[in-house]
C-alpha positions, 0 to 999 in steps of 0.5 A: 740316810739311815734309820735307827730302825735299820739296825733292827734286822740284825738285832738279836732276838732276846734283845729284839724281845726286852726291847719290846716287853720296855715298849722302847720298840713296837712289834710292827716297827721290827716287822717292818724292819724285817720286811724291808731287809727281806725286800733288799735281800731275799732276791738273791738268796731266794730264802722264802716261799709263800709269804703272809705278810698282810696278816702278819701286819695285823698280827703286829698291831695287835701284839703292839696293842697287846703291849700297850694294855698291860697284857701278859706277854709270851716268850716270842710276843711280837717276833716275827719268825718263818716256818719250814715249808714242812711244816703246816699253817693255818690258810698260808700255803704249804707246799712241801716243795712240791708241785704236788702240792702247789695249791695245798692251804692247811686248815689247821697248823701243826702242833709246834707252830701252834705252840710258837703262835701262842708264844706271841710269834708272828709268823711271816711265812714259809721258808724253802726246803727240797721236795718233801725234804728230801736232800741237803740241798734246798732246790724244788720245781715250786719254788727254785734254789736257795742260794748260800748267803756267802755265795749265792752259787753254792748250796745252803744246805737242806733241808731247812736250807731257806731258814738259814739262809734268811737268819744268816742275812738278817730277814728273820730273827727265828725260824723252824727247821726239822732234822731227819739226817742232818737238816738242822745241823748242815744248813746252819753250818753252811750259813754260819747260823745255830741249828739244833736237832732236839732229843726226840719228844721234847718239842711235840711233832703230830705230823710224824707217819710213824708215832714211835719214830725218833728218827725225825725232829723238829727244832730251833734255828737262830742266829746265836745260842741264845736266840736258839734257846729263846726259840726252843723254851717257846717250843716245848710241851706236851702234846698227846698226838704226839707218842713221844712228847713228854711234859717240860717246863719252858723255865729249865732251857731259858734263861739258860744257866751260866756254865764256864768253860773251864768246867766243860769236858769235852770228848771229840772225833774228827770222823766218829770213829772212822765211819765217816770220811772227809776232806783233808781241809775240812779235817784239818779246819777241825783239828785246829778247832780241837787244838783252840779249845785245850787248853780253855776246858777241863779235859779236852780228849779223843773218843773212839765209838764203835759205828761201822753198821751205823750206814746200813743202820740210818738206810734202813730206819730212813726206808721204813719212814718213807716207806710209811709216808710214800708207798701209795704214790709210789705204786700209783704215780712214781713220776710225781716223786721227785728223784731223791724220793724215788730214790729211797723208795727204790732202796725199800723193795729188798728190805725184809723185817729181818734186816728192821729188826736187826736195824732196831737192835743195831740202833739201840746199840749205837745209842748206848755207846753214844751214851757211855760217852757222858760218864766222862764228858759233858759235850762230844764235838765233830765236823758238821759237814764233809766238805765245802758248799758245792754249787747248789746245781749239783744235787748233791755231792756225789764225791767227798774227797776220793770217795765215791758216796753210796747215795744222794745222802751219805755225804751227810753221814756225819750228821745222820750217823748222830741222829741214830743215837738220838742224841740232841745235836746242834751245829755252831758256828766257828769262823771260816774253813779254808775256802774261806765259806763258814765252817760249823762245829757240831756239839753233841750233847746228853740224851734229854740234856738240852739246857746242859748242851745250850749252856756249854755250847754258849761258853765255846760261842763267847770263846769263839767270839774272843777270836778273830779267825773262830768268830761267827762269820757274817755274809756282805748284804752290800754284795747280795744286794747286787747279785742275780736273782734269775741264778735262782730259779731251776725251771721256768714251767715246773709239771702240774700236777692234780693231786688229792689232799696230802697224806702223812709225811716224813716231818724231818729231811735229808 
């Protein structure tokens, strides 16, 4: 017999939120709830990897007590959230998805997580990513695969694959992502969840080697545009370890302002201008997206940008970051990188500061005709992903229709192409493509235009949601209940490894 309580996992956020602020639900009751949907599920998904849910009972009662005397509440007082396995935790195990790092407990967390904690978050543990993030496919010797919520056989994406796996299925209300080439934006499409890759400085990184970098993000994930924005308010603020961040107030981005869809301009490109390929079934998906949303928008129009060196652009900006963050393991102990590092290492050795600083120069290009493009619209859509989920047993997708891909990561060109404008960027989800696996929509916004690009993003979700074949897709949990955890695991016996305290490294993915 059910339990009233066993809606709770599937509760949104912001409601999850009101409901403990009216002590109409106790914080430990949705941890609870949580724990027992994680115990159903998460076998064959494989979403997690080291977990804490013995503090994180302690942490419960005590926002329940919190609740019970009056106290001032935080924005997240009570939710329980997971944490990228990026990013570091005070004494919960941090591996990076590597054996490397099997045995790593930080002392300390990172800036963004100690920022959700004193939101009231309660964090129940880390979720999976590929090693040092290296790949949009969530696999690691640590840990094992993260399977798709739709099919467990197929990729979730990467890197914050283990986070949009547990969102899609209920085990968590919110989790953190980072986003270097796309790792907010594929996983969430992949899942049918919202990841949102935030204009560089908003939410304050003091783990990013290079400072003045904006190449990597940190960011929300949630299950809709209100729980991302919930997140996101809970996440900014200015923190001097960080070069880049830069004071905002939590009240600009949530409650987010209510913005009709009629009013939006909406400027879009199947291929971002001919820089990126994709297949025929995904392009036409994304067509019939487009021809959806005409005639509900004020202007709904193509856009043509000019990105033909944005590949070479994104290897080079992409090398100096490893570059910063591997060199001395690399010199020391290649065998210990895993093969996507090793691979962006082995692209550094040719690269003169001639060729970074016709990168800069290239880049800072590409930003400003990004930007010309919202003098005349208010949100520019693309495709988030290529193709369809391919079996996670496939490290990557060495082939997007008939083209052959350069690298591990330029079948996620769509995204990183993006990420060189440093535009803020989410993905959103928009029904099923033709393999019936979901399909997400990206939605690129003003630079520092977060709260704007939130607000529209929620008019096309509420539209979306009007219609049966663009609603958010939702995995069956009757099926993952019965799947096969052992699909999972990619090694019985990973290497060992005696390694010394981590250095720096790269905070984004892909």
């Amino acid at each position: 017999m059910s339990s009233p309580l066993d809606s709770l996992p599937d509760t949104t956020a912001v409601q999850l939120r009101r409901l403990i602020g009216a002590r109409d639900v106790s914080p430990v009751e949705v941890l609870d709830a949580v724990l027992a949907r994680i115990e159903q599920i998460n076998p064959a998904v494989n979403a997690f990897a080291a977990t804490d849910f013995e503090r994180a009972r302690l942490a419960a009662r005590e926002a329940e007590h919190q609740v019970m005397r009056g106290e001032p509440l935080g924005l997240l007082h009570g939710l329980p959230i997971g944490v990228k396995d990026l990013q570091d935790t005070a004494g919960l195990l941090t591996t990076y998805g590597s054996p490397r790092y099997r045995g790593h407990v930080p002392r300390a967390d990172n800036a963004m997580v100690s920022q959700l904690r004193r939101a009231g978050a309660i964090v129940i543990g880390k979720t999976n990513t590929p090693d040092m993030g290296a790949g949009a496919n969530t696999q690691n010797f640590v840990w094992g695969a993260t399977g798709n919520p739709f099919n467990p056989e197929l990729n979730a994406g990467g890197s914050s694959g283990g986070s949009a796996a547990a969102l899609a299925t209920g085990m968590l209300p919110l989790a953190t992502g980072s986003d270097t080439g796309g790792s907010l934006r594929v996983p969430a499409a992949l899942c049918s969840v919202v990841g949102l890759r935030t204009t560089p400085g908003l939410v304050p990184n003091d783990a990013r080697p290079l400072g003045w970098s904006g190449i990597s993000v940190l960011g929300p994930m949630g299950r809709n545009i209100d729980d991302t924005a919930l997140m996101l308010a809970a996440m900014v603020g200015f923190d001097a370890r960080d070069p880049l961040s830069v004071p905002t107030d939590p009240a600009a981005i949530q409650p987010l302002r209510s913005l009709a869809l009629s009013d939006v301009r909406i400027g879009f490109t199947e291929d971002l201008g001919g820089s990126c390929v994709l297949e025929p079934g995904i392009a036409r998906v994304f067509r019939a997206r487009v021809a959806a949303l005409a005639g509900e928008v004020a202007v709904c129009e193509p856009v043509s940008i000019e990105l033909d060196q944005a590949h070479r652009t994104f290897d080079l900006v992409r090398a100096e970051g490893f570059l910063a963050a591997f060199s001395e393991v690399f010199q020391r102990a290649p065998d210990t990188l895993s093969a996507n590092v090793r691979a962006n290492m082995d692209m550094i050795g040719p690269i003169t500061l001639a060729d970074r600083a016709w990168a800069h120069l290239e880049q800072t290009r590409i930003a400003r005709r990004f930007a010309a493009l919202f003098d005349r619209f208010d949100l520019v859509l693309a495709p988030v992903s290529p193709l369809t989920p391919f079996p996670w047993k496939r490290l990557y997708a060495d082939r997007v229709g008939e083209h052959t891909m350069r690298n591990y990561y330029e079948w996620c060109a769509l995204t990183y192409v993006v990420t060189l404008s440093t535009h803020p960027a989410l993905s959103l989800p928009c029904g099923r493509d033709e393999h019936g696996m979901p399909f997400g929509l990206q939605v690129i916004g003003r630079l520092r235009g977060e709260a704007r690009l939130l607000s529209a993003s929620r008019a096309l979700e509420a539209f979306f949601a009007s219609r049966p074949d663009l609603a958010q897709a939702k995995p069956d949990l009757k099926l993952l209940q019965n799947a096969c955890p052992a699909l999972r695991s990619i090694v019985t016996h990973p290497p060992q490894y005696d390694w010394p305290e981590p250095s720096p490294l790269p905070s984004g993915a892909v």
